[in-house]
C-alpha positions as CSV (number, residue, x, y, z in Angstrom):
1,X,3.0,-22.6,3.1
2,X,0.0,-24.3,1.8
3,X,-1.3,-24.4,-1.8
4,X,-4.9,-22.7,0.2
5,X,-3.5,-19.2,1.0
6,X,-1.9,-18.5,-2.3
7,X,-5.0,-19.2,-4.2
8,X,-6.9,-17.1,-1.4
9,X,-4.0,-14.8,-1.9
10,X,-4.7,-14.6,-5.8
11,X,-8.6,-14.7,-5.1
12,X,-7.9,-11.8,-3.1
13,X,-5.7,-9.7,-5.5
14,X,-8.5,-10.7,-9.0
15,X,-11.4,-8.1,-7.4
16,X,-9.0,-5.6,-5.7
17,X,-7.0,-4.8,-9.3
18,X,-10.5,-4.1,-10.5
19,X,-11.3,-1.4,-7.5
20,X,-7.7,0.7,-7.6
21,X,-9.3,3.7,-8.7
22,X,-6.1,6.1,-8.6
23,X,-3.8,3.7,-8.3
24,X,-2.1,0.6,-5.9
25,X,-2.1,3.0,-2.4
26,X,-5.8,2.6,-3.0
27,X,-6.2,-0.8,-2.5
28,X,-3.5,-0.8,0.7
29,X,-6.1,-0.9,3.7
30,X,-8.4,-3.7,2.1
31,X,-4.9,-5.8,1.7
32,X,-4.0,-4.9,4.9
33,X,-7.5,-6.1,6.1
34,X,-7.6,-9.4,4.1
35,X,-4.2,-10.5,4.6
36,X,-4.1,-9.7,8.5
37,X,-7.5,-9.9,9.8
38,X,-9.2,-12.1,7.6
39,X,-7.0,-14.8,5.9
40,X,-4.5,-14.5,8.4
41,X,-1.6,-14.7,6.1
42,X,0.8,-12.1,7.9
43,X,1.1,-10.8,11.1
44,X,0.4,-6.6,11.6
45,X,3.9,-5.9,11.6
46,X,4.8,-8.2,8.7
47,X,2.2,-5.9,6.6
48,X,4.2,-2.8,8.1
49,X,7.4,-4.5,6.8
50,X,6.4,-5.3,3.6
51,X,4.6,-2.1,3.2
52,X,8.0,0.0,4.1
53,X,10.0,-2.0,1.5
54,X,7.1,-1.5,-1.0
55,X,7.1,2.0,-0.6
56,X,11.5,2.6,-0.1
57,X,11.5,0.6,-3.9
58,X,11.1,1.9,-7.2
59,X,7.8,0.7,-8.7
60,X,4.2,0.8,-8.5
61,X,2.1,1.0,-5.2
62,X,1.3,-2.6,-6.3
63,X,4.3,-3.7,-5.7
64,X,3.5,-5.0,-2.0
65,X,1.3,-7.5,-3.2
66,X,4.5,-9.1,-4.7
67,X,6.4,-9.3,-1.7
68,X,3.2,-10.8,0.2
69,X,3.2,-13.4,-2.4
70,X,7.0,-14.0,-1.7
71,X,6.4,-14.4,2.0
72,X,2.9,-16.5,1.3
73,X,4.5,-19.3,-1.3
74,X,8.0,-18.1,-2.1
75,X,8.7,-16.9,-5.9
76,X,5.7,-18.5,-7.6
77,X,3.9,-16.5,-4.7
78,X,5.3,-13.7,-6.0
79,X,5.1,-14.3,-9.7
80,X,1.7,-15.4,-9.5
81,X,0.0,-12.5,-6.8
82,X,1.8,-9.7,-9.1
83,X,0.1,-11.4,-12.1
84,X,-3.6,-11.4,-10.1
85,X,-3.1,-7.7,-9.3
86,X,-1.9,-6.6,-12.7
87,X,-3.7,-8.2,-15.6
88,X,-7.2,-8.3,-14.5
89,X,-6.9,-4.5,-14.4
90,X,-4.8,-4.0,-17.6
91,X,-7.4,-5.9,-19.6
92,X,-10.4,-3.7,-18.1
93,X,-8.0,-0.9,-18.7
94,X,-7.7,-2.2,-22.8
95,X,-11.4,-3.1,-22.8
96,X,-12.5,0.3,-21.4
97,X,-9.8,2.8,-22.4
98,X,-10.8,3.7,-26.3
99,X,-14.4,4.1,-25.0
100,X,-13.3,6.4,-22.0
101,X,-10.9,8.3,-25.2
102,X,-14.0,8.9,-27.1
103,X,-16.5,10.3,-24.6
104,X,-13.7,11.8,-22.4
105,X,-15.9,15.1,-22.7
106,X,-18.9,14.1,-22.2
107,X,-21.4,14.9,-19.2
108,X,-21.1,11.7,-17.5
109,X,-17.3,11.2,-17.9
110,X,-16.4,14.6,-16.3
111,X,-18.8,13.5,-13.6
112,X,-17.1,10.0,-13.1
113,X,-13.8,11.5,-13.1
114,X,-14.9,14.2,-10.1
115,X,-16.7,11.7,-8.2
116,X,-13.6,9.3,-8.5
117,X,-11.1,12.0,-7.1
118,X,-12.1,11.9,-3.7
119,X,-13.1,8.5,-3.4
120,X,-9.3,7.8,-4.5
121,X,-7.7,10.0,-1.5
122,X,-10.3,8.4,0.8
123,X,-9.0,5.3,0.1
124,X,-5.1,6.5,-0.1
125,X,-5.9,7.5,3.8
126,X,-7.9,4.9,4.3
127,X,-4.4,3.1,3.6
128,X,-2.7,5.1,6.0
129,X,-4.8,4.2,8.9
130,X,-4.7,1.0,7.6
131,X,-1.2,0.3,8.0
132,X,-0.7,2.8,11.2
133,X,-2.7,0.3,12.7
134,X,-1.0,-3.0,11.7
135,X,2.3,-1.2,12.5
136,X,1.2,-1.3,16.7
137,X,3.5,2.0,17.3
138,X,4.9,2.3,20.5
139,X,4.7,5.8,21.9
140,X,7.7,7.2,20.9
141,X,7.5,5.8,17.6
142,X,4.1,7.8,17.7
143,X,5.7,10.9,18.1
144,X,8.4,10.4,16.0
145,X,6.0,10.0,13.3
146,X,3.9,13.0,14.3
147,X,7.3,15.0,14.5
148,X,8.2,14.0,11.2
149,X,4.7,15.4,9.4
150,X,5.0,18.3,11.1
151,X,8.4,19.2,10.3
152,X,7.9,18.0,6.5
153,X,4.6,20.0,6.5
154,X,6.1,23.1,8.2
155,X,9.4,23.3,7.5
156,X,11.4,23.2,3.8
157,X,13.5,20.0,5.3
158,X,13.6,17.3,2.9
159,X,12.6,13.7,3.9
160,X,15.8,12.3,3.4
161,X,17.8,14.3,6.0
162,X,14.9,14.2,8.2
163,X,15.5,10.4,8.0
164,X,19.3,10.9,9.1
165,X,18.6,12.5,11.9
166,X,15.9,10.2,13.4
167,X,18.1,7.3,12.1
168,X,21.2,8.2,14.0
169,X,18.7,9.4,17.3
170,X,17.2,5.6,17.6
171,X,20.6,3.8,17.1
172,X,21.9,6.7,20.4
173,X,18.5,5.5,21.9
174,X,19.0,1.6,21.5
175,X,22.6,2.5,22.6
176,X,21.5,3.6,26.0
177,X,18.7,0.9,26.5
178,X,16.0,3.4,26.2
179,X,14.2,2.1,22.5
């Protein structure tokens, strides 16, 4: 690939380490829209890919923009997106961090931080949507989504055994033809 989308990819990555209030799942649904809609450097279901593996590995919720640097320009796509998303943010984070120490107390701190809260799970749903979307779910994958929350959200059932089960129920679907 072209020299033109990793730059756009890093150009893209600079602003959005500066906006993850509450972390990388933050910042999901603006990568998402960027990459997919706008600089048309995946496909929906690329995004869903990546985003799965992203989310199945050990690491921070940044970690996707590595792997969409690895399918933009190989491993100085990776090397150099992870950089883009990470240091603009650490040095903000060096810059700002005694200052936030010292006034941690203060009126306007407490403020900032309850104000941030929400905006943070907004955007963690945001994400969500975001990549529900890109993921163009057939109908049964749909409801076997829905019929996971509910079971996690009603039921004791870890995720992991929950993921057995509808593991081994697609393969005995794609067996008979029917997924």
């Amino acid at each position: 690939m072209g020299d033109d989308k990793l730059l756009n990819l890093i150009l893209l990555c600079i602003p959005l380490s500066l906006v993850s209030f509450g972390g990388g799942q933050t910042i999901v649904a603006s990568l998402q829209h960027q990459t997919v809609d706008i600089l048309h450097l995946l496909s929906g279901p690329q995004f869903t890919d990546l985003y799965a593996i992203s989310r199945a590995a050990p690491g921070p919720g940044t970690l996707i923009v590595a792997l969409i640097g690895w399918e933009v320009s190989g491993l100085w796509g990776a090397v150099l997106a992870t950089l883009a998303i990470f240091i603009p943010s650490s040095i903000l984070l060096c810059i700002l961090g005694s200052y936030w120490q010292r006034h941690r107390h203060s009126a306007w701190a407490i403020a900032a931080e309850k104000g941030l809260a929400p905006v943070a799970v907004g955007l963690i749903f945001t994400g969500v949507f975001a990549v529900g979307q890109s993921a163009r779910f057939t109908p049964l994958e749909l409801a076997t989504s829905l019929g996971a929350i509910a079971v996690l959200l009603t039921t004791k059932t870890g995720p992991y055994p929950l993921l057995g089960v509808v593991g081994v129920s697609y393969f005995l679907l794609s067996l008979a033809g029917m997924a």
